[in-house]
C-alpha positions in Angstrom: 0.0 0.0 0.0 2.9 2.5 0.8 4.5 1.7 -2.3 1.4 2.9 -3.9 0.9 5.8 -2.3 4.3 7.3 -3.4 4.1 6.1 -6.8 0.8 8.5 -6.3 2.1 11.1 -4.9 5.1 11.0 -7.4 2.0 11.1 -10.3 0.6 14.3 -9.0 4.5 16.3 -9.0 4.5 14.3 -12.7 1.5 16.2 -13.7 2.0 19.5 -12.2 5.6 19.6 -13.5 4.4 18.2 -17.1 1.8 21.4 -17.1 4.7 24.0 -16.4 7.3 22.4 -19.2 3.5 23.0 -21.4 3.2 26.1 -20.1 6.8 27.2 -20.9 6.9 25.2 -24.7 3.4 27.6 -25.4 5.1 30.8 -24.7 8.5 29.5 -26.2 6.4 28.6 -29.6 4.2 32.6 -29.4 7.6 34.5 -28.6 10.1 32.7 -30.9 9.7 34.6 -34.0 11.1 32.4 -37.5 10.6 33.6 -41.3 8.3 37.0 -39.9 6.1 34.6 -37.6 5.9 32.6 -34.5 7.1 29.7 -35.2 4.1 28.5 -32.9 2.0 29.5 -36.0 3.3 27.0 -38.2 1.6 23.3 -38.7 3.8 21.2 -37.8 5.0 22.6 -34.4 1.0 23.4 -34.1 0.8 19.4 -34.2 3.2 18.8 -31.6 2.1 21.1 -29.3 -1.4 19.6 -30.0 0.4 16.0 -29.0 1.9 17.4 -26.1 -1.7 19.1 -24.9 -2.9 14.9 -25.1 -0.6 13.6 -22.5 -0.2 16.8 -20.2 -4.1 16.5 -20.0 -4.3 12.5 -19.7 -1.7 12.8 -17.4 -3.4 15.2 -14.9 -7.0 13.7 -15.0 -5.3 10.1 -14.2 -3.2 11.8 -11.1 -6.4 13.9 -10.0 -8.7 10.8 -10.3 -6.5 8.4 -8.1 -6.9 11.6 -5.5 -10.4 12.4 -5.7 -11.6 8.8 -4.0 -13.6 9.0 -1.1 -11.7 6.5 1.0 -9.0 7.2 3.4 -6.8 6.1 0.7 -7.0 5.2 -3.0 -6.7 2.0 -4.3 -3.9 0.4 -5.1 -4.8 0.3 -8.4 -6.1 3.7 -8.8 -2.1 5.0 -8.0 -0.8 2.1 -10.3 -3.2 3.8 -13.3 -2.2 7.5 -12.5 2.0 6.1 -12.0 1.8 4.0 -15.1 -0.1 7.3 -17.0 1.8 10.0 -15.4 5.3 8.2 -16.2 4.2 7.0 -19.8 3.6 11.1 -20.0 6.3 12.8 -18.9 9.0 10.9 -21.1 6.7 12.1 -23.9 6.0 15.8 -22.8 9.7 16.2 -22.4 10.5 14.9 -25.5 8.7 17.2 -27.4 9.5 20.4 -25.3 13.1 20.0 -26.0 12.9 19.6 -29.8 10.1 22.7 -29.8 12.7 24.6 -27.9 16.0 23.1 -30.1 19.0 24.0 -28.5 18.2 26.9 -25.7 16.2 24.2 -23.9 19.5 22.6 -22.7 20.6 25.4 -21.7 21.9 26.1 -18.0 20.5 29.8 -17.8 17.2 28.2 -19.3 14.7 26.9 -16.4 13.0 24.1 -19.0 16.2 21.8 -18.4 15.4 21.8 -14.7 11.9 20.8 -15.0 12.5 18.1 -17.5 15.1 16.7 -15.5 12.4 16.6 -13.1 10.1 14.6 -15.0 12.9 11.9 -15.8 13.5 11.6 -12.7 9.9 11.2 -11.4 9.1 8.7 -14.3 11.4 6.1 -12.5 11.1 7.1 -8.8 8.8 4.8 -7.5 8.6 2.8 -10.6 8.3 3.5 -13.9 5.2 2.9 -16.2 6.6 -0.7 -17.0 6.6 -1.7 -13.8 3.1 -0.4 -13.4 2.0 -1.6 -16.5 2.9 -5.3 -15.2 1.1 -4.4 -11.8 -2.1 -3.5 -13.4 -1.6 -6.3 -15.9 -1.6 -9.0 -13.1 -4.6 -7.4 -11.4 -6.5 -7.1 -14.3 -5.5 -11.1 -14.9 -6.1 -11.8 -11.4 -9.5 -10.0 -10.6 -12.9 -11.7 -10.8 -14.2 -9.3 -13.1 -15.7 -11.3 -16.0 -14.3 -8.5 -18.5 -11.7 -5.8 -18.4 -14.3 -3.1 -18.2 -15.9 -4.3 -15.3 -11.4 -4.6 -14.0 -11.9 -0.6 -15.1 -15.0 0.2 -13.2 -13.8 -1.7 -10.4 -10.5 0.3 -10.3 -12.2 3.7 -10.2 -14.8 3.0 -7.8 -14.5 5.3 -5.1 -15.3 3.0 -1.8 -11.7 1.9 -2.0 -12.9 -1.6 -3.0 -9.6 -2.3 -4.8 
């Protein structure tokens, strides 16, 4: 259970962290100005930005879920969702910050080194989405659930049943 709940907690500074390297790629892609325009502006950095949006946003709403239960303490299961999700993310999301930003995001005087850092770090403290992905992979094989949306109903409920 303790194992879980710091694989959770490490979800939620996942997704908080994920939002600010977001936050800081958006004003990076407005400001940086390339052939007379933002290079935010053009299609293809539009895309990734787009891309990133996805997993920032998947990221948070699995953290904020495995919080919002109405037990004492989420489920197991519920922090091996928002781990697996939040780690999967943040590999992603830093991926595509750094080549939005090119080379002044590996900069020292540059804060978005020190929040990606962040996020590669936090995708393998307490596990990393592989090792989650196995957990919820033997539950889901385990459980009595007759099929893997009932497994998915069953991890969400909010008694703590899990």
């Amino acid at each position: 259970a303790f194992q879980g709940i710091g694989a959770l907690l490490q979800s939620g500074l996942l997704a908080g962290t994920m939002k600010r390297v977001f936050g800081l790629t958006m004003g990076y892609a407005n400001d940086r100005v390339q052939f007379g325009k933002p290079i935010g502006k053009f299609q293809a950095i539009q895309h990734q930005l787009s891309v990133m949006a996805e997993h920032v946003a998947a990221a948070h709403i699995a953290a904020e879920a495995a919080f919002a239960c109405d037990a004492p303490f989420p489920t197991f299961a519920a922090c091996a969702v928002a781990k697996s999700r939040t780690s999967e993310a943040a590999q992603l999301v830093a991926s595509i910050s750094h080549a939005v930003h090119g080379a002044i995001g590996i900069t020292e005087e540059y804060g978005l080194q020190l929040h990606t850092r962040r996020l590669h770090e936090g995708r393998m403290a307490h596990g990393s989405e592989v090792y989650w992905n196995r957990v919820l992979g033997r539950l889901l094989i385990d459980s009595k659930e007759p099929l893997a949306a009932d497994f998915v109903r069953l991890v969400w409920a909010r008694d703590g049943a899990t």
